[in-house]
N, C-alpha and C positions, 0 to 999 in steps of 0.2 A: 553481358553483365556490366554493371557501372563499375566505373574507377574513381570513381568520383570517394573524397577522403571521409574519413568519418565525422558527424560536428565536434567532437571532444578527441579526435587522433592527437597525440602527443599531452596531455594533460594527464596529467599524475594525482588520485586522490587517495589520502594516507585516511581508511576507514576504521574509525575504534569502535563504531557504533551496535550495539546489539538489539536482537530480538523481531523487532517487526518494524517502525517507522522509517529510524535510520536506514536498515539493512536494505529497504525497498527503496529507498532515496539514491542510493550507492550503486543497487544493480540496475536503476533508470540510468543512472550515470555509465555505469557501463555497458549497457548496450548502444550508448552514442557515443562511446569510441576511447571514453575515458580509461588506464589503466587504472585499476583500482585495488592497493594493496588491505585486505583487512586486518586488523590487530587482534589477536588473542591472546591467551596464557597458557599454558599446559594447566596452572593450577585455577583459571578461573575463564572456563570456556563460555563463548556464548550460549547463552540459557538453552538453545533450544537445537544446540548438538546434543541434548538429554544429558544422560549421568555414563560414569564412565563403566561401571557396572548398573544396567539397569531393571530397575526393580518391579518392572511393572509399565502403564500403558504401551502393550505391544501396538497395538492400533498408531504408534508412531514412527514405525517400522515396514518397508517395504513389505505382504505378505504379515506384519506382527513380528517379524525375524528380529532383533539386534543384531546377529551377526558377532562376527569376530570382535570389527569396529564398529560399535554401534554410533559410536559419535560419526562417523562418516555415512551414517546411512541414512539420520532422522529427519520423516520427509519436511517437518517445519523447515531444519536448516535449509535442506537443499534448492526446497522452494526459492526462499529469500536470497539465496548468495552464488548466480551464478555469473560468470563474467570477471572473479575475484579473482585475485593471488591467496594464499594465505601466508601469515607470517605470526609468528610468536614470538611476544618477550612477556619476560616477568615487570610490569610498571613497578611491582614493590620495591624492585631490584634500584639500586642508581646505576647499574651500565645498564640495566635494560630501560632505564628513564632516556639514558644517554644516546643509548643507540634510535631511541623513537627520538628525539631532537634534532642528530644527524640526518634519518632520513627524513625527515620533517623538510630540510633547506634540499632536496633534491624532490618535492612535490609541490605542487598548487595549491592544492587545499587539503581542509582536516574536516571531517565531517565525525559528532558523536552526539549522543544523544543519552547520555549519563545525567541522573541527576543534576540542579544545578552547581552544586557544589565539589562534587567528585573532582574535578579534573583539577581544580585550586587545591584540596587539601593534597593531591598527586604531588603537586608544584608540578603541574604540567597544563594550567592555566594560558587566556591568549595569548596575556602580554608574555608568557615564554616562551609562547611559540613565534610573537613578532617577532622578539628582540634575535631569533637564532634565523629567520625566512620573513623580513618584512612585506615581501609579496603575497604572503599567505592570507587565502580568504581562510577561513575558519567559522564552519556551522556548527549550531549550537542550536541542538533540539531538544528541550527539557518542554517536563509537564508545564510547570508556569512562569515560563523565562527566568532571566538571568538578576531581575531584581522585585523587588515586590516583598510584601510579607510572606508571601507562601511562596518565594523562589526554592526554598529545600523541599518541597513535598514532590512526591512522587506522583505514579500515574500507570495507569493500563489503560488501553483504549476502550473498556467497558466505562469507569469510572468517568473518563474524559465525557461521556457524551449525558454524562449528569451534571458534572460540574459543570459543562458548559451551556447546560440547557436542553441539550439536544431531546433528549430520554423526554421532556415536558409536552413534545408535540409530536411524538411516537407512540400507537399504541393501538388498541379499541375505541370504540366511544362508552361503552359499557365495563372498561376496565380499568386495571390502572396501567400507568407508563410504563413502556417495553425498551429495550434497547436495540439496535437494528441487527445484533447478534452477529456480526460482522465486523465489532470494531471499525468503525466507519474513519472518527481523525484520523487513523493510523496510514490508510493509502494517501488520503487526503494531504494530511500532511508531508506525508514521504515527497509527491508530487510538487507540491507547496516549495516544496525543498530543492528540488532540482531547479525550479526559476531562479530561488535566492541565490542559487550556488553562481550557478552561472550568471546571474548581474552581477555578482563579486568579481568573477573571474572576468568578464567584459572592463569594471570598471580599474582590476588591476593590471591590464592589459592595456588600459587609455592612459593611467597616472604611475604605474610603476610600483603602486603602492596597493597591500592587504588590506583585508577590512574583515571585522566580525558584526556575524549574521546573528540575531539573538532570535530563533523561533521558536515560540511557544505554541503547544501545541493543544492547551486550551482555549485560546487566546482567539487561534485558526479554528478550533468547533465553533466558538460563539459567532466568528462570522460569517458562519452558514446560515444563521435564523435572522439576518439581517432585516427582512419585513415583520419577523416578529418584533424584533427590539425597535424599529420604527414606530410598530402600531402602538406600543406600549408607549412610546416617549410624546407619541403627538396626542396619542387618544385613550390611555392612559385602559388600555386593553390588555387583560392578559392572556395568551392565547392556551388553548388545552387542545385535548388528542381530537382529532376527527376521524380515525380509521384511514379505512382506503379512499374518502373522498378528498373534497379540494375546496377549500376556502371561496374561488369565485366562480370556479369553471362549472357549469351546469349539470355534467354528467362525467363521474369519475367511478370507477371501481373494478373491484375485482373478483372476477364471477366465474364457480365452480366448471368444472369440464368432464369430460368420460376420464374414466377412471380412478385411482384413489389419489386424492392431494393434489389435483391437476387443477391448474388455474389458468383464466386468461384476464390479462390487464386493459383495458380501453379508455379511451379520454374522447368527447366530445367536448367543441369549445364553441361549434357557429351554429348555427341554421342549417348551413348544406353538410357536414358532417350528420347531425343528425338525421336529415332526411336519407342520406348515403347509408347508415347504420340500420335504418327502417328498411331500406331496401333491399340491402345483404341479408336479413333477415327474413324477408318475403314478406314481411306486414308495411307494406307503404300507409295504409290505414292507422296506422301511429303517429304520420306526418302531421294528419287533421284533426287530431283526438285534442279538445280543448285543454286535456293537461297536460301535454306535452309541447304545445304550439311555441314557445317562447321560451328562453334561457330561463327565466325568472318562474314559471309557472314547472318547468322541469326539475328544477331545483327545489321547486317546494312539493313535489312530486315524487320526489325521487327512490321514494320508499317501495312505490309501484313499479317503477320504470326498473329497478335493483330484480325482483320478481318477475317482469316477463323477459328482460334479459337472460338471467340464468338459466330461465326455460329452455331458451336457445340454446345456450351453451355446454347447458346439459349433455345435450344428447350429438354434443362431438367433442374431437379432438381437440386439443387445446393447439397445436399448431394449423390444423386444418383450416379451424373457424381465423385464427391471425392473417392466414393465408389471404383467406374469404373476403374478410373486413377491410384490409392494406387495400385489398385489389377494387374496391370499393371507396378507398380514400379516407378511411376510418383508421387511426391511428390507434393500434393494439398490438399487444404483445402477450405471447406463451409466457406465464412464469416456470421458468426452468431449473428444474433442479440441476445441482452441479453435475452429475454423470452425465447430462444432455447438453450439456455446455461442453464438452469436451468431446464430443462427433456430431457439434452443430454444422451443417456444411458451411454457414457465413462465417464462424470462428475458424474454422478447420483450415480455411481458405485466407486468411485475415494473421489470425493469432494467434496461434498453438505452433511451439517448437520441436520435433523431434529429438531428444538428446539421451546419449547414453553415458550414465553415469560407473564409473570402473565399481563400484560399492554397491548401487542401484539397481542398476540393469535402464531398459528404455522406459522412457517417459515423456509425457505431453509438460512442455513449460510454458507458460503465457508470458506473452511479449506485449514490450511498450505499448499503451491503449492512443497513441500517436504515429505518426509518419511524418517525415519530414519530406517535402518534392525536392530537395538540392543536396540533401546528404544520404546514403542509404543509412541500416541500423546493425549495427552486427549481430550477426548470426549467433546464440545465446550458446555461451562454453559451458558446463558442467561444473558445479560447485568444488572447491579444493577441499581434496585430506587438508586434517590441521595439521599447519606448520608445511604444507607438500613443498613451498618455495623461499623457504629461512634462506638455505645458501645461495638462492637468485637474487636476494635483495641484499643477505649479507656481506657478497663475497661481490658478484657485478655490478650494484648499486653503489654499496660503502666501502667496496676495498679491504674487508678484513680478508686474515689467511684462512685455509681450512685450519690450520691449528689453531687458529682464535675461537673459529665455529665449534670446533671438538669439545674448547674448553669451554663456554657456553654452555653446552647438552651438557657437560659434566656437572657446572654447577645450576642446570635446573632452571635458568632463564631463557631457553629455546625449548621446544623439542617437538618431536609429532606423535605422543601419546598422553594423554591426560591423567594426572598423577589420581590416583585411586587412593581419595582421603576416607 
């Protein structure tokens, strides 16, 4: 077993951030080693611990259960927050402003992802958080940054991949624009985020000094369609949906398999791929068929080519024929639904954590879609009860007494159950 430290061992990030971008940004961060406290409230929990009585979607519940604590159980949370501390204060409060300030100068950074304006009207804005931790990086992931006319609007990662375009070259060719049904910014960005974090922390680690990261996370959709905004600026093109095909590549799509809703993915880009694909196939006689001979004549073919493909693929497996194809040097893929993604033997082997949750019970977590060769990654902890570790950061971190903490729960700016409004 390596001994070797973790890349973010001793780094402290104070996380307010909720829901889905941030949350995933924070637990990338703490699997490489970061400790990572998150902020909540008893009165204003992250969205997606559900309600404190809830009313309905059991499908968000281990089994449909809520359970006793259903806030401890909802699998969005647990998904998103493991490797955390949890800690509660009330922000409406001025000690629980106060106390997020203290522990502020005893972390590296702040990571949230509030509207742009939330944290200013708090008075818990950067410049408050430099003037108390000038070493402080501080991220800032709002729908559309920090300045602009439309700094106050909001966002969901559905929305985001409209405004930023995405939805435009998503879809059918026969239909209108789709969304990729995955909120796609949202890991996207999260990831995005773990770079900026760390250039922060690299470059206050070089000058001694904080810096604020403004990431906008429409900003980061539009520069996914970077060859569309090209084609438009130079050739004054606007691009629309093409399906499952591909703008240059001669031979793209995605073609039926045995069973219901089974799909296999393939790309051909050369000459010997294709002739490789003809072969796996058993029809080498395809190699010489005048409309298929050339990228160009395949392409303008490919209406046929889409038909005797699926013939093939018809009548197997959708990982069998991937199998077939790979070993043939044909670049394809099973499309998988999520239950198969989770006893894939390459993920099993790669990705999937083991962990048992005291609330939960066991389950599969997905791990960093990275490795590092010099550091390992930690082993993924189980998401926290709200509030499980108030007296570890209030009493070992900031030095208050337990009578300070008692008085606290008394008036309502700690606690570990969510006030039922």
């Amino acid at each position: 077993m390596t001994t070797a430290p973790l890349a973010l061992q001793g780094v402290r990030i104070l996380d307010l951030s909720q829901v889905a971008v941030g949350p995933y940004c924070t637990l990338l961060l703490g699997y490489m080693g970061a400790e990572v406290i998150k902020v909540e409230s008893i009165s204003r929990m992250d969205q997606t611990r559900g309600e404190a009585r809830p009313t309905g979607n059991g499908g968000n519940y281990p089994g449909g259960i809520p359970g006793e604590q259903p806030w401890n159980r909802s699998v969005f949370y647990v998904n998103r927050n493991p490797n955390k501390l949890s800690l509660t204060l009330d922000l409406n409060e001025p000690r629980g402003r106060e106390l997020l300030l203290d522990l502020a100068t005893k972390c590296d950074a702040v990571v949230e992802n509030f509207r742009a304006t939330v944290m200013d009207r708090l008075g818990l804005g950067y410049q408050v958080f430099a003037e108390a931790n000038p070493k402080l990086v501080y991220l800032k992931i709002s729908s559309q940054g920090a300045t602009g006319p439309e700094m106050g609007y909001g966002s969901m990662g559905y929305t985001l991949e409209q405004t930023g375009g995405l939805a435009s070259v998503t879809g059918y060719t026969e239909g209108e624009p789709l969304i990729t049904n995955q909120t796609v910014p949202d890991p996207i960005v999260g990831i995005l985020g773990v770079g900026a974090l760390v250039a922060g922390l690299r470059l206050a680690r070089k000058t001694g000094k904080g810096t604020f990261v403004d990431l906008a996370q429409r900003e980061a959709t539009v520069s996914m369609l970077g060859e569309y905004l090209l084609d438009y600026s130079l050739n004054h093109r606007v691009a629309g949906v093409i399906g499952n095909r591909h703008r240059t590549t001669a031979l793209q799509g995605c073609y039926p398999c045995l069973g219901t809703d089974m799909w296999l993915a393939l790309t051909v880009s050369s000459d010997a791929e294709w002739h490789s694909l003809c072969q796996a196939m058993g029809q080498p006689h395809l190699a010489k068929d005048s409309r298929f001979q050339t990228a160009l004549s395949r392409r303008q073919n490919q209406d046929d080519l889409d038909t005797i493909i699926s013939a093939w693929t018809k009548e197997r497996d959708h990982k069998q024929a991937m199998h077939m194809l790979q070993a043939h040097g044909v670049p394809a893929g099973a499309v998988l639904k999520g239950s198969e993604t989770v006893v894939d033997p390459h993920l099993v082997d790669r990705f999937w954590d083991v962990l048992d949750h005291p609330d939960v019970g066991k389950y599969k977590q997905s791990s960093p879609p990275w490795r590092l060769s010099k550091t390992p990654r930690r082993r993924a902890i189980p998401s926290s009860r709200l509030g499980q570790h108030n007296k570890y950061v209030l009493v070992d971190l900031l030095g208050l007494s337990e009578q300070e903490v008692s008085q606290l729960e008394e008036e309502g700016i700690i606690g570990t159950k969510p006030i039922d409004e």
